[in-house]
ZAFIRO-81940 format. One line per 4 residues: their letters; for each residue x, y, z of N, C-alpha, C. Coordinates in pm, 1 decimal. Layout:
BEGIN
A) X/Y/Z/X/Y/Z/X/Y/Z ~ ...
//
This chain:
BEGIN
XXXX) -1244.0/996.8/-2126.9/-1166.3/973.6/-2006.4/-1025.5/1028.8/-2029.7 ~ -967.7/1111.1/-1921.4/-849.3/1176.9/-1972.0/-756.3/1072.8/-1912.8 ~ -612.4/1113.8/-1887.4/-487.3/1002.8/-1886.7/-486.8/975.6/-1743.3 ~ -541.0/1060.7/-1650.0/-541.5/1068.6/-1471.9/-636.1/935.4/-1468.1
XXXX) -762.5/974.1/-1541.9/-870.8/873.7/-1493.9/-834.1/709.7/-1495.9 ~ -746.8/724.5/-1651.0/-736.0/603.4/-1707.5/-606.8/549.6/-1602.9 ~ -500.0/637.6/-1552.1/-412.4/574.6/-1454.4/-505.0/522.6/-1306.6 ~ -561.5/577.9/-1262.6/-669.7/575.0/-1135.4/-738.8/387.8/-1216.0
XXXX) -784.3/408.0/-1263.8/-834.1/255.9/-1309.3/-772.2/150.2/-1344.6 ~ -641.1/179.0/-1358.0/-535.9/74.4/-1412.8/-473.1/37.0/-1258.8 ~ -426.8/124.2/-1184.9/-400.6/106.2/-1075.9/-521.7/53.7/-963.2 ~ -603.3/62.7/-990.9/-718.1/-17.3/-881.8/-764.1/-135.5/-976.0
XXXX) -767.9/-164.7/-1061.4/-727.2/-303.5/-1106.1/-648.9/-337.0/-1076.8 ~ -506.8/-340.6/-1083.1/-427.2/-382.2/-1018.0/-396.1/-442.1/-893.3 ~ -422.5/-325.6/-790.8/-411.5/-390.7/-664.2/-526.9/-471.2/-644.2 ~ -660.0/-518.7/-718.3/-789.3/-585.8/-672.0/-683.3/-690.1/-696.3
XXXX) -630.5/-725.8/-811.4/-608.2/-848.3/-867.6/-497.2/-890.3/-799.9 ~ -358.2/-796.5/-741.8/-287.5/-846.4/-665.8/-370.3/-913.1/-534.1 ~ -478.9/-829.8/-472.5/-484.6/-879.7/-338.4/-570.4/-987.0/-361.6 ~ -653.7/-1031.7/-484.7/-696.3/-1179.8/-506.1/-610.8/-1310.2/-503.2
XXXX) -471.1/-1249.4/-604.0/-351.4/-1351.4/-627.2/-299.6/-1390.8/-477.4 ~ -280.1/-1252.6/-404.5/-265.5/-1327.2/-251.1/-382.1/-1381.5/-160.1 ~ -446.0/-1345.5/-226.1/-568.8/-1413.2/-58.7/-569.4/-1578.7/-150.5 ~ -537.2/-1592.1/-273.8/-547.0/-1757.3/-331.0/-398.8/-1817.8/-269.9
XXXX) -315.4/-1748.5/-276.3/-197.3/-1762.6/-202.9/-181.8/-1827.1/-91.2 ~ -246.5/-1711.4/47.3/-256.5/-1739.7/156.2/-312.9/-1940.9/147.1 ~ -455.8/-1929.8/104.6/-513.6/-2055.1/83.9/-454.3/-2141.7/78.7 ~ -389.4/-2136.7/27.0/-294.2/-2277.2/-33.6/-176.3/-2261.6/79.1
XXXX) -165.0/-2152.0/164.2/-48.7/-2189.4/281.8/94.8/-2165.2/218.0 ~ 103.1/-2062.0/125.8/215.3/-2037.2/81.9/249.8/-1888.5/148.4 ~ 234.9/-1885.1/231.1/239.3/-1694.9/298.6/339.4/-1626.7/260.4 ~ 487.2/-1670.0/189.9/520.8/-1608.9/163.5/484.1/-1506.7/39.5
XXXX) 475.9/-1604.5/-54.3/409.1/-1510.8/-166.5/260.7/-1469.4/-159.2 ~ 212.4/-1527.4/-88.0/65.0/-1422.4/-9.4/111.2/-1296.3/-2.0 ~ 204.1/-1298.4/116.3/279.9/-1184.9/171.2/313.7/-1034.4/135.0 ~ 428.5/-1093.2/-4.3/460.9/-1020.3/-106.1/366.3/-970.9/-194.2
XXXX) 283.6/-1072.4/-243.6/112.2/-985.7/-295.2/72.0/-922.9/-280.6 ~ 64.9/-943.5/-113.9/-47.5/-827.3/-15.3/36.5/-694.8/-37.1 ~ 180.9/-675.4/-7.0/248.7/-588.8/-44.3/238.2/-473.0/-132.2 ~ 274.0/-574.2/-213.6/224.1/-519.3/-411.2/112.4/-444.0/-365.4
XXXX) 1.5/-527.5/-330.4/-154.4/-451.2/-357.1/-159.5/-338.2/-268.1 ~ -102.7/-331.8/-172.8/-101.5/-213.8/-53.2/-26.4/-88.3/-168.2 ~ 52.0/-107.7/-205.9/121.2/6.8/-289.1/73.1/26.4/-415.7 ~ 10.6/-30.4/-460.7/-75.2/-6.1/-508.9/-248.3/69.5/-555.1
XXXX) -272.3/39.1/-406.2/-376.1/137.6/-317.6/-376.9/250.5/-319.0 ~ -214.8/258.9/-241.7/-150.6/376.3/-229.4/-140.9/472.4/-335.9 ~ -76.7/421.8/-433.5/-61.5/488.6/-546.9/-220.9/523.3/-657.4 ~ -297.8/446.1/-622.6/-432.4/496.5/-636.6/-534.3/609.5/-569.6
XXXX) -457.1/571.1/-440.8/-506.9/689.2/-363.5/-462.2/824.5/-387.3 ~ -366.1/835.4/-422.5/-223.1/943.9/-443.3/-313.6/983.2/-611.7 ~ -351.3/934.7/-686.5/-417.6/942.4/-836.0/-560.9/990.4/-782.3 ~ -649.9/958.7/-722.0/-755.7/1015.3/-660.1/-712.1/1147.5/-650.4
XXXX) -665.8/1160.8/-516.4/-643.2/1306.5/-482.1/-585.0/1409.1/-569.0 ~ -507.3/1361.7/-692.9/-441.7/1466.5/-769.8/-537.1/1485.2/-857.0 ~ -638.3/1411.4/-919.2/-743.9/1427.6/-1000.3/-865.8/1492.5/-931.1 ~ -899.1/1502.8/-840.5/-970.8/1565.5/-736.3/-944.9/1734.6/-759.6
XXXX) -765.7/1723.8/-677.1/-770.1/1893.7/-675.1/-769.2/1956.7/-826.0 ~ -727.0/1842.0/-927.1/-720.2/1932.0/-1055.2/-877.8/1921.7/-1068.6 ~ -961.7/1883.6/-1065.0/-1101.1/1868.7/-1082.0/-1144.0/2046.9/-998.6 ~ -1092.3/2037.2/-875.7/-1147.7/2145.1/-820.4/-1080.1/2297.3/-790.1
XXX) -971.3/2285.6/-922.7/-897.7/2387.8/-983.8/-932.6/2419.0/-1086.0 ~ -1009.6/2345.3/-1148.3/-1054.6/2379.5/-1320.8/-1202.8/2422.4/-1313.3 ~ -1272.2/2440.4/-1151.4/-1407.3/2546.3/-1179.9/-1377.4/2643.1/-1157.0
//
């Protein structure tokens, strides 16, 4: 696994586990820090998504 893959997996762990910490959040009726969770995990996504696509085109630059 090269260093792209291993960022792509660190970052979608991440946001799973943020958006668990908030949906236990929400539960308990604390929305704010639900809130801020959900946050986290959205940019997180993001930044996974953004790791997808750069590993993608280098994937389909190197045939």
């Amino acid at each position: 696994m090269n260093e792209i893959q291993a960022q792509i997996r660190a970052k979608s762990a991440q946001a799973s586990q943020l958006s668990q910490e908030a949906t236990i959040a929400f539960r308990a009726k604390n929305f704010a820090t639900g809130k801020r969770l959900m946050a986290q995990a959205v940019a997180a996504s993001i930044d996974c998504q953004r790791l997808i696509q750069e590993y993608t085109q280098q994937q389909a630059t190197a045939k």
